[in-house]
C-alpha positions, 0 to 999 in steps of 0.5 A: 411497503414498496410498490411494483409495476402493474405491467412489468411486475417488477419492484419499484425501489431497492428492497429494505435489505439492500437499502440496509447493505447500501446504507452499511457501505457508505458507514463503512467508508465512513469509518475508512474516512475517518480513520486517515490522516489530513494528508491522505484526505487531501488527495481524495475527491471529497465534497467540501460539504462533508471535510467539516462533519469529517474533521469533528468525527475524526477529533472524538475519541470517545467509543459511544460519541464517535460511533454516533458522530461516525453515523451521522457522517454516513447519513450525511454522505448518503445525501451526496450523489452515488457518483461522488461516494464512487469517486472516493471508493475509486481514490481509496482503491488505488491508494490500497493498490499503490500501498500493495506495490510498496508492500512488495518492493519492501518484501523483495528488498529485505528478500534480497539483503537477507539472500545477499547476507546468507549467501554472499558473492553467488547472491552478488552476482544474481543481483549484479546480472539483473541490474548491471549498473549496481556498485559492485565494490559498495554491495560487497562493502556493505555486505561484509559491515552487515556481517560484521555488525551481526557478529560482534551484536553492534547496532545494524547501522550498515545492514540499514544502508544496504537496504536503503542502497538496495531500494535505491536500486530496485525501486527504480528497477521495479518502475520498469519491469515486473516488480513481483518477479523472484530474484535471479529468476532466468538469470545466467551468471556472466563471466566478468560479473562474477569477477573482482 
């Protein structure tokens, strides 16, 4: 039973039920931990002392014998300071952000193959208005292959190469402006854009 301060009246330790929530988020980063792959491992603040307890849980596939390994790394990791177990929160974090960003990038690019699919030189010249140094020639040339390769049930070899050219573009583009933004939004259509 926890203690309380005779003149403050306040409690001494942390109650058991947020002892128990603490203890339920370091099992939960642990799960997280284990779940990721050597690589992903490597970028993150981890303390050499739980890399081997975190290499045998990630090896044990069994359901009961992982659950067991994956508390025993959690008791492990509550050993370990609260500023090292918020350093790998933080880590974790900005991969979530970064992999959110890369999320988006990937929406808008189909957004805009799809657009340049359906809607043809109109959706062009949007795309060549908000980034002027596209190939105009090469998009129209994967668009009409794109087109053709749907009509005729072949493999979608050059709906993959504008894709590839469309993040290629837009992917250096999003790194300097807003990378939310909806295509064509504010943009107004310049005569010699429009034109062959």
């Amino acid at each position: 039973m926890r203690g309380r301060d005779e003149d403050t009246g306040e409690f001494l330790s942390p109650s058991r039920s947020q002892q128990r929530r603490e203890a339920l988020g370091v099992l939960e980063l642990a799960e997280k931990l284990a779940s990721l792959t050597p690589s992903q491992l490597s970028k993150l603040p981890i303390p050499e002392d739980l890399l081997p307890h975190l290499e045998h849980t990630r090896k044990i596939t069994a359901h009961v014998a992982r659950k067991r390994q994956l508390a025993f790394l959690a008791k492990q990791m509550r050993r370990e300071d609260d500023e090292a177990l918020d350093a790998i929160r933080d880590a974790l974090d900005e991969d979530g952000v970064a992999a959110r960003r890369e999320v988006a990038l990937m929406h808008r690019i189909e957004a805009w193959r799809e657009r340049l699919l359906a809607e043809g030189d109109v959706a062009l010249g949007e795309l060549l208005d908000e980034l002027p140094a596209a190939n105009r020639q090469h998009l129209r040339q994967l668009v009409r292959s794109s087109l053709e390769e749907r009509k005729r049930n072949k493999p979608p070899r050059a709906s993959r190469e504008l894709f590839r050219e469309l993040r290629t573009l837009l992917g250096g583009h999003a790194a300097g402006s807003d990378a939310d933004a909806a295509p064509g939004d504010g943009d107004t259509p310049d005569d010699d854009l429009t034109d062959d």
